[in-house]
C-alpha positions in Angstrom: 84.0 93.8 154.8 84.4 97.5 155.3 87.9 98.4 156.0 89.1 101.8 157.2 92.7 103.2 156.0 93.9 105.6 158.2 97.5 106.5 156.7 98.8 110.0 156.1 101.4 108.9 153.4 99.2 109.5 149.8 101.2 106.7 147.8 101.1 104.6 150.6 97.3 104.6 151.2 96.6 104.6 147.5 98.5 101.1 147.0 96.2 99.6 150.2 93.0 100.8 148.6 94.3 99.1 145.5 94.9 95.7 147.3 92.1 96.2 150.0 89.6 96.5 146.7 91.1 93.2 145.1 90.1 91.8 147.6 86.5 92.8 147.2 85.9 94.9 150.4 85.2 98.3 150.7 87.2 100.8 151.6 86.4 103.9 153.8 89.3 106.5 153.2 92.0 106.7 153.3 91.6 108.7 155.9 95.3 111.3 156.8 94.0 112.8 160.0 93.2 111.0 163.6 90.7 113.9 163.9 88.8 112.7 160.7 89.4 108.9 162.0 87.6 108.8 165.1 84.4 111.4 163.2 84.6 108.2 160.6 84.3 105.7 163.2 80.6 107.4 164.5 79.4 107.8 160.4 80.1 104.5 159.0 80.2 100.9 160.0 84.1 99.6 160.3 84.6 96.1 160.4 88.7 96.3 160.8 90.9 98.9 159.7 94.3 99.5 158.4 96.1 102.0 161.2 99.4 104.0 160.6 101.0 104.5 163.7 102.5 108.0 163.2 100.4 110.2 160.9 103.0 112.9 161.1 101.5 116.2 162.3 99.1 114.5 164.2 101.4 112.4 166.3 100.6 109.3 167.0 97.3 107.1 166.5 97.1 105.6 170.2 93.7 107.7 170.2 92.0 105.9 167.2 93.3 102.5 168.6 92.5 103.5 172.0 88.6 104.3 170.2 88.8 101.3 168.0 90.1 98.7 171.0 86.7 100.0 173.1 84.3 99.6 170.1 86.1 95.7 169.4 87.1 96.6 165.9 90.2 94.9 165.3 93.1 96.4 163.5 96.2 95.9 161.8 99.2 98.6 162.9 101.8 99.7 160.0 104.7 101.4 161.0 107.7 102.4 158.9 109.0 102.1 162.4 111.1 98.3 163.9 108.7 96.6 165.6 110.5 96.5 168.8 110.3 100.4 168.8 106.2 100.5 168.5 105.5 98.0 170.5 107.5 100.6 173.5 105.4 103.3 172.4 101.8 101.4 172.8 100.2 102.0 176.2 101.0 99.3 178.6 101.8 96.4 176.0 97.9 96.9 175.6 97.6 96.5 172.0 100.6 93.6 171.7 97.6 91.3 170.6 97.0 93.4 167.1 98.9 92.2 163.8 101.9 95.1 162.6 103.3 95.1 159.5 106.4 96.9 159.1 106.2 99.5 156.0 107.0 98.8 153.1 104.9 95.8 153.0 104.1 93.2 150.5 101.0 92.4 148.8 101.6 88.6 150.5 102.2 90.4 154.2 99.1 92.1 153.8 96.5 89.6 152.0 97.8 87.4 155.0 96.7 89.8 158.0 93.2 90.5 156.0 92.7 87.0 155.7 93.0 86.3 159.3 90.8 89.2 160.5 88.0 87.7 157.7 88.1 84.9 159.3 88.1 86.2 162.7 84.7 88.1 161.7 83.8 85.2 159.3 83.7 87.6 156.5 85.5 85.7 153.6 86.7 86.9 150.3 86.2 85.7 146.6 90.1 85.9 145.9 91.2 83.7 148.7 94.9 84.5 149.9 
């Protein structure tokens, strides 16, 4: 599966390669800029990606997961943010369906999201969960 990281924090972004890679998928990124996001999502082929909601001073992501919503590549939002708070900032409840996992995240929260958007696509994993 080829996951795209979109997340501006360097330390962040490195540990979900890491754990993105253990799990035998690729990774495309980590990507720090919604600018270099969207270019990514016309040059490769995304099956799901990973999607910081603020990526600092480019504001917020609703653009990418505005692009990634019309192309039906599902997502998982991280925030550093309560979950109550992003959910008022997404337009119009309109992305209430996609997994968040609140930052900092464990290795269990984050195995479990990937292995319900393998099976969603039907993409498994050697590793299991």
């Amino acid at each position: 599966m080829n996951v795209m990281v979109v997340e501006d924090n360097y330390s962040v972004a490195e540990l979900l390669r890491v754990q993105i890679e253990e799990r035998n998928h690729t990774v495309i990124g980590p990507i720090p800029r919604a600018t270099e996001a969207l270019a990514a999502l016309q040059s490769y082929h995304v099956d799901c990606a990973l999607l910081d909601i603020n990526l600092g001073t480019d504001g917020f992501a609703t653009a990418i997961a505005v692009a990634m919503d019309e192309l039906k590549i599902p997502f998982i939002l991280l925030t550093g943010y309560s979950e109550h708070y992003v959910r008022g900032l997404l337009p119009l409840g309109k992305f209430r369906h996609y997994p968040l996992i609140t930052k900092p995240h464990t290795a269990d929260q984050l195995n479990l999201a990937l292995a319900n958007l393998e099976a969603r696509l039907g993409k498994g994993t050697m590793n299991g969960v």
